[in-house]
N, C-alpha and C positions, 0 to 999 in steps of 0.2 A: 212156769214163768220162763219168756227166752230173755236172750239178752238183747231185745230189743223192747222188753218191760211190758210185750203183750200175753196176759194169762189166756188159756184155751180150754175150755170144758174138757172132761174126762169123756173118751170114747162112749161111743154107744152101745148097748149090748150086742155079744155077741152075732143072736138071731136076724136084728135089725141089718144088722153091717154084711151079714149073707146076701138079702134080697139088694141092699143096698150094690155092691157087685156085681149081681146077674141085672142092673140095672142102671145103665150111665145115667141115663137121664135124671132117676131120682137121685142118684149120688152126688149130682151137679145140685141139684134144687137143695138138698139134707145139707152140702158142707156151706153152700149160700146162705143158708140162713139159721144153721146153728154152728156153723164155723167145721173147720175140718180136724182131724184125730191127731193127737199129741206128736204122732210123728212128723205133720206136717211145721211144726212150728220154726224147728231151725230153718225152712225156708224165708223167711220175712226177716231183713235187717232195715234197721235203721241207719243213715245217714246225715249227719246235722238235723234236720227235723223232718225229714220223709222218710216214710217206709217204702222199701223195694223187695220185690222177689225175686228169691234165689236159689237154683236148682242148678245141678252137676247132669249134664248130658250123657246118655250109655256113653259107653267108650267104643262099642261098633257105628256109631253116627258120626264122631268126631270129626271124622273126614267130609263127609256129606257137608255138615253143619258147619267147621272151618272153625270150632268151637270149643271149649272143654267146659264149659260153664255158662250157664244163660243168666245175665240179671237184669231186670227191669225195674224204673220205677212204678210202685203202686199211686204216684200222685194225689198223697195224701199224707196228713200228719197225725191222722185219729187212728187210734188202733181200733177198733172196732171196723171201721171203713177198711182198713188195711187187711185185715181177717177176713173180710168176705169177698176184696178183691184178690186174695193171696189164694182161698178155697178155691173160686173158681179157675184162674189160673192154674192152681196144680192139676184140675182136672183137665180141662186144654194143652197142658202141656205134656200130662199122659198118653192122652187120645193122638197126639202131632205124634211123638214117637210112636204111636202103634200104626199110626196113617204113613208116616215117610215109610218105616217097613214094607210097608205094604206095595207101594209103589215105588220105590226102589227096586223090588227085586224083578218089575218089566224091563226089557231091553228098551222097548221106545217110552217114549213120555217121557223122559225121567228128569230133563229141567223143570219141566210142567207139576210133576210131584213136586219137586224141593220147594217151589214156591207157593204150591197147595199148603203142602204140608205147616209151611215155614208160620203161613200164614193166620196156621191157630193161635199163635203164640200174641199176636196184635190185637185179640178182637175179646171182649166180654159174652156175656150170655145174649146181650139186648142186642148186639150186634150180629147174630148169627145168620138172621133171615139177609140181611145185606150179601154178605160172604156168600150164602146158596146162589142168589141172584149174578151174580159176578161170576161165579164157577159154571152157572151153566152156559152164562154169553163166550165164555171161554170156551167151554167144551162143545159150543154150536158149531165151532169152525173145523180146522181139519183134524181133530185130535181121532188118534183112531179108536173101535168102538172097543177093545180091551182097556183103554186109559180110561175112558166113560164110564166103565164096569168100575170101574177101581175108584174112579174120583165121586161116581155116584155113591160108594159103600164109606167111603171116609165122611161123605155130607152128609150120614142119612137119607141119602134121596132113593124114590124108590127109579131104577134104571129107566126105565121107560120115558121118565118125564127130561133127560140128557139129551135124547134125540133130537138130530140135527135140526135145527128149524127153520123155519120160511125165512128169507130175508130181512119182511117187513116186521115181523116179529120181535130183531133185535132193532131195529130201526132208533129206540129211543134211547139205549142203553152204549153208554162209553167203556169200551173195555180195557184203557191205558190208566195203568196207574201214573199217578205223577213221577216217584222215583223213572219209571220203563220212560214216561216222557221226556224225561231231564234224557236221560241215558240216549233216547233216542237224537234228540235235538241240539246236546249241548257240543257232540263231533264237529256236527252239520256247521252251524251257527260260526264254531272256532273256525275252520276251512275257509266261510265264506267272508269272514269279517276278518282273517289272520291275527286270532284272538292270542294274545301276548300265554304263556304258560300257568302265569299269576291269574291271568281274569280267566284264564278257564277253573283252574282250582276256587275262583271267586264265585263263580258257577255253580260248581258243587256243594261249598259251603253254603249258599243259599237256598240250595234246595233242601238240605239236613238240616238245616236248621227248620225249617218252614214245617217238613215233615214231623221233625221233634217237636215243636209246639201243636201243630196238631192231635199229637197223639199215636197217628195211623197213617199209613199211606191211601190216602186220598185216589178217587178217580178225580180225572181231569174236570168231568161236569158236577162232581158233588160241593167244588169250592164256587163260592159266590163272592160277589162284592162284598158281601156285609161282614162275610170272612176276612177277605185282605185285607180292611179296612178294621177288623177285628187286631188281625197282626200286627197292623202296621200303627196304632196305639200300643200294643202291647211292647212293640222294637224301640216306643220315647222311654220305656222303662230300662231297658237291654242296659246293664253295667259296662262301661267300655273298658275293654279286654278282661274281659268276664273269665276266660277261659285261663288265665293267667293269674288273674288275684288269689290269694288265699281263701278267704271268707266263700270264693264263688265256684274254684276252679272242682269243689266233688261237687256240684248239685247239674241237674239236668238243665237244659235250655231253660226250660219252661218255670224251673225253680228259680232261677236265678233271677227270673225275669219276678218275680215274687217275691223274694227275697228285697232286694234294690226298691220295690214300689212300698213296701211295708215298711225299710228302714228309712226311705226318703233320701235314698242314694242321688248325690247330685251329678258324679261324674259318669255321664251314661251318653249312649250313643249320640253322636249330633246328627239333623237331618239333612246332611248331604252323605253321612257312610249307610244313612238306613237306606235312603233315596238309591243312592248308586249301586252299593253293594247288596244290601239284602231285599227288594225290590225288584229293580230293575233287571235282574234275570231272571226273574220268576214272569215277567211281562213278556220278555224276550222268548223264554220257551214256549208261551201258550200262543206270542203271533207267528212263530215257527210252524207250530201244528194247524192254525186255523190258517194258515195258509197254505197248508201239504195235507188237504184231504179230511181236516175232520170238523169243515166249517159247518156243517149241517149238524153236527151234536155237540159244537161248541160255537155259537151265536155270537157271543160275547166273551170280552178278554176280559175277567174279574181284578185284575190288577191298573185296568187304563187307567187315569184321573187317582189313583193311590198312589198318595205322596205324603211325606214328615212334611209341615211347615217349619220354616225358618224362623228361630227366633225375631221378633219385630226389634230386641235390643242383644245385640253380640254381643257376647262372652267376651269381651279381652281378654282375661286372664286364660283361655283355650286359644289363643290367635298367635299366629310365630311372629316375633317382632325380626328386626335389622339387631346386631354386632355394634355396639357401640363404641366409642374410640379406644377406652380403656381397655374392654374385651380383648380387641383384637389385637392390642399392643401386648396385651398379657400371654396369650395366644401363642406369637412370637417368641416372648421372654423364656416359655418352657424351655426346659432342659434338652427335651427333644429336636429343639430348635436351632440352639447356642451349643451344646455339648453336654452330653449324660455322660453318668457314669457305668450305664451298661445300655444296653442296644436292645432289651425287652426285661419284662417284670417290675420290681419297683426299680429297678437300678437307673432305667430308660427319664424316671422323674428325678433324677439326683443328678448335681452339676456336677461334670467329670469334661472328659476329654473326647470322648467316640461320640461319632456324628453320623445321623440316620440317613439314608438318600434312599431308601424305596418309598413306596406308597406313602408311610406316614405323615414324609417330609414334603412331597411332591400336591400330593391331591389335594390340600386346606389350601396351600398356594396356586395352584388353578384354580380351584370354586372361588377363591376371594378376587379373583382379580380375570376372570372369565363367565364369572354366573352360569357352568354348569351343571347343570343335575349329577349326585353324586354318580350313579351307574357310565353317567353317559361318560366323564372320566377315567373310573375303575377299568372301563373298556380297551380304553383309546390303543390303538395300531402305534408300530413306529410309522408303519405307512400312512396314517394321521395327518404327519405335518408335514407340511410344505413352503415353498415360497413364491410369493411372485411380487414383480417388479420390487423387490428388495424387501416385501412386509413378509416377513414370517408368519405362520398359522395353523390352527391347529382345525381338524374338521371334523365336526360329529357326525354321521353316520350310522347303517346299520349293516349287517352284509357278516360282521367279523364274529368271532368267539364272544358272545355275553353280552354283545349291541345290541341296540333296539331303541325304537323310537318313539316320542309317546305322542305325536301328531307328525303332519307335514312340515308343518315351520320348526321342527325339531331339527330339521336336516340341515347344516347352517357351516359355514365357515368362520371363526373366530379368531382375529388378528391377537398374536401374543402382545401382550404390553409388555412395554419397556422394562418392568421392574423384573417380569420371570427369564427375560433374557439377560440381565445382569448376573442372575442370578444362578443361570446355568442350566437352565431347561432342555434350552436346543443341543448341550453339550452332552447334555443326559441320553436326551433321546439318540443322538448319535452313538453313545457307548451302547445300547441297549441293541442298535442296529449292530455296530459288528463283533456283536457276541452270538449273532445269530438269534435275535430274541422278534418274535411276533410280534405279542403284545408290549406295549411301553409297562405295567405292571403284572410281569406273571404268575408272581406268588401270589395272587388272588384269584384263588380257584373257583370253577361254575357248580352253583346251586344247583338245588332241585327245579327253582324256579325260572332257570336257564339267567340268572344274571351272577353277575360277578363281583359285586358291592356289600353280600352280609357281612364280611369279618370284616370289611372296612368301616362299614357304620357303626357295626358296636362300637369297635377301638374308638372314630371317631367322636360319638357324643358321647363315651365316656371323657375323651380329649376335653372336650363341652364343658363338660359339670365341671371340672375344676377350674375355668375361667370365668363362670358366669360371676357376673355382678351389676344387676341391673341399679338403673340410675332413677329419679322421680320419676322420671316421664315412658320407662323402659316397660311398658304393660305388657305381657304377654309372657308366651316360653320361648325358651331358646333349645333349637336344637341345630345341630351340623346345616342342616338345608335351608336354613337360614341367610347360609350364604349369599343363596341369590337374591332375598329380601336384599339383604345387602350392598351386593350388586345393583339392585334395581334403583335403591333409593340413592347412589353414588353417580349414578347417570343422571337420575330427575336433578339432583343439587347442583350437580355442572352442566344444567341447560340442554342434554343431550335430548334432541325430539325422540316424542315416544315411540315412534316406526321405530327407529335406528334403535332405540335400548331394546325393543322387540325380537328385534331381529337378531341382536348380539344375543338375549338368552332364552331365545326358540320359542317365544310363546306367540301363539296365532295370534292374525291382524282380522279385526272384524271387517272393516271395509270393501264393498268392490274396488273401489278407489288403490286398496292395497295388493291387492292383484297383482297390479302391473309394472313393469321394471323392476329393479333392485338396489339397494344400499350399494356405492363402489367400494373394493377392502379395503380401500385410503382413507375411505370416511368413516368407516367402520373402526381401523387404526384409530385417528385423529378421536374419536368416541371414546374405546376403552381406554385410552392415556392419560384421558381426565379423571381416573380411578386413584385414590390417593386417599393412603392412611395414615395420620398423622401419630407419632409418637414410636413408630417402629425402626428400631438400629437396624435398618437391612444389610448393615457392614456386619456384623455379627449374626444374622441368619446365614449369612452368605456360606458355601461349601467351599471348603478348600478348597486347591486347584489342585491334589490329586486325592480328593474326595472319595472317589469313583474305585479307590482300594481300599478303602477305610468303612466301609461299611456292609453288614450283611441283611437279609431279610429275613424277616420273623413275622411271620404273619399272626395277628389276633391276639397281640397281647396285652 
């Protein structure tokens, strides 16, 4: 009995288990279908309700492999199913390290092995004749004829039938896997479309994913429509932030995706993140390739017309609402506003005396009274802000440390209101300039993702939670980005036309009509002015007048 509670028959007799040896093939068929010898058992654990296999790589591969330990799931919860997919695994997994050996030790070929090799590890018994087929349209090309000697004896095949073949021969057969596709395509694609760092990792992410639900890495022509369209019901089941939850975060894609359909999980993916994100780059990379050369073996894009429908009744309770007056007046009232007793930890929520002027203090009061996107913010240059004909303002862009822009009408000038000039903004950004400072916030350092807003959002919508208090009418969530809901609904209530509140919080104009000319900064002024929150003592948010000593920065607390 292992401790994953599946019992295994006692060994064969000795005699048996000889021939069995001087024979792969029947030791493949014997542990398929009477399970394999008591050694093999600590291989198969269990996880929540699947069985996975598990095996310890030599220690002379580790390098190759980039590995110390293989485990997979057996995608399955029956132990019997798990014993016989676990048997024949350990045999493939034997065979892969006697094959990498093998072609390892030529000087050429040798990415070619790794991925020969790699590739026993992916495929069942029923899968094998696939695998041969694939390996020779490989080996048809220029591999030379030692690698053919060697990749023939790792397949069974007998050499002769590897030789190089007529053209027309491979004619019908795709020799890109999807992973090599993505890989190939997704450079390309970022280069030409100056794909932000996030939507290229958004890229990736949908292609591993796609890959982990199927099972295998896929050739480009073995996916069909009735696949994607297999997926992309399977993705209305996807738990949202699966990867994240407890209950989800050990099981594989394709578990999870199981798991949430069987318990009647409600909060799972909506169809515009399946549409967008896991979707729409797997469409992207197949018209990449049908249109660089491999439209004659790929006819058809299998992802076109694959889309989530849109619920016909929305979710409120998933939709960001507006800040309501209490909110935002409460918002204010914090400590961190008025006067804390310490400048980070809990001290920072305690009325005292010390008053915050980095980031914390600064960016809820731009997004509430500018409607911009936190990053575009987090960014901002002293070289920013400017003046003309007496309107101060502030200008989003891209070009600097951590900008970037998420359309054309991103790119915008925004006139400061009244309220952040009383309140010392331009005073700020001046001190920041002759300290020798770039950016207006630079304790908020660049991500992975090339932006410069993670520890601000956290800090932020934990800011959030301790305000919230929705009212009857207040349906939805609240979080920090909100703000510009906000904003948007503060211009519609004071008459401001919707070009004009457009164009203050960078969201594109569908019109041709909107093309032409532009909002003047006066009127754009006279716009954001009408911005007004009732119930906040801006005499008591106000910062000293030598502020500007009085406080240090602490990022992330």
């Amino acid at each position: 009995m292992t401790r994953s509670g599946v019992r295994f028959p006692s060994a064969p007799p000795r005699q048996k288990n000889q021939t069995l040896r001087a024979n792969p093939a029947a030791l493949l068929h014997a542990t398929a279908t009477h399970g394999p010898k008591m050694s093999l058992a600590t291989n198969i654990v269990r996880r929540s309700a699947t069985y996975y296999y598990r095996t310890r790589i030599p220690r002379h591969l580790e390098v190759v492999v980039r590995s110390k330990e293989l485990c997979m799931s057996l995608r399955t919860n029956v132990p019997s199913e798990a014993r016989h997919r676990a048997a024949q695994l350990s045999v493939l997994t034997k065979k892969m390290w006697s094959s990498l050996e093998r072609i390892m030790s030529l000087k050429k070929g040798t990415t070619l092995g790794v991925d020969m090799a790699l590739d026993h590890l992916r495929m069942f018994q029923d899968e094998k004749q696939r695998f041969q087929r694939e390996a020779r349209a490989i080996l048809h090309g220029a591999a030379p004829p030692e690698v053919r000697r060697q990749a023939a004896s790792v397949l069974d095949l007998d050499a002769m039938t590897v030789a190089p073949a007529e053209p027309e021969a491979l004619a019908g057969t795709a020799v890109l896997s999807f992973t090599e596709a993505v890989e190939i395509a997704v450079p390309e694609i970022a280069r030409a479309q100056s794909l932000k760092p996030k939507r290229v990792k958004d890229y990736r992410v949908a292609a591993r994913c796609f890959v982990e639900w199927c099972g295998r890495d896929l050739d480009l022509n073995e996916i069909t429509p009735e696949l994607a369209a297999s997926y992309k019901t399977d993705l209305t089941y996807y738990p949202a932030n699966g990867v994240k939850r407890p209950q989800y975060r050990e099981l594989s894609f394709k578990d999870r995706i199981g798991k949430a359909r069987d318990e009647g999980e409600e909060d799972v993916l909506d169809a515009g993140t399946i549409n967008t994100k896991y979707l729409a780059p797997l469409r992207r990379v197949y018209e990449y390739h049908i249109k660089n050369g491999l439209k004659a073996k790929l006819p058809t894009n299998p992802f076109d017309g694959i889309a989530a429908e849109k619920r016909r009744k929305a979710d409120l309770s998933t939709k960001r609402r507006e800040f309501n007056a209490s909110e935002v007046a409460a918002l204010f009232e914090l400590p961190l506003f008025v006067g804390s007793k310490a400048l980070s930890q809990k001290g920072l929520y305690q009325v005292g005396d010390k008053r915050v002027s980095d980031y914390r203090y600064w960016v809820p009061l731009i997004a509430l009274f500018t409607g911009a996107r936190l990053n575009e913010i987090c960014a901002l240059a002293v070289s920013d802000f400017g003046e003309e004909d007496g309107i101060p303002y502030l200008v989003i862009r891209e070009g600097g440390e951590g900008q970037s822009l998420k359309s054309q009408a991103a790119l915008r000038r925004v006139p400061l209101h009244e309220q952040l000039i009383e309140l010392g903004l331009s005073k700020f950004v001046e001190h920041q300039s002759a300290r020798g400072r770039t950016r207006l916030f630079d304790e908020l350092e660049l991500d992975a993702d090339g932006y410069v807003s993670s520890d601000a959002s956290k800090f932020l919508n934990r800011l959030v939670d301790r305000i919230e208090k929705p009212g009857v009418m207040d349906v939805g969530k609240l979080v920090f980005y909100c703000t510009r809901h906000t904003v948007v609904g503060q211009l519609r209530s004071n008459d401001v036309r919707e070009d004009v509140s457009m164009e203050i919080v960078g969201h594109e104009l569908d019109s041709v009509h909107s093309g032409y000319g532009s909002v003047k900064l006066s009127a754009l002024k006279e716009a954001v002015d009408r911005i007004s929150y009732q119930g906040v003592d801006w005499k008591r948010v106000r910062l000293p007048h030598d502020f500007l000593d009085l406080s240090e920065s602490v990022v992330g607390q």
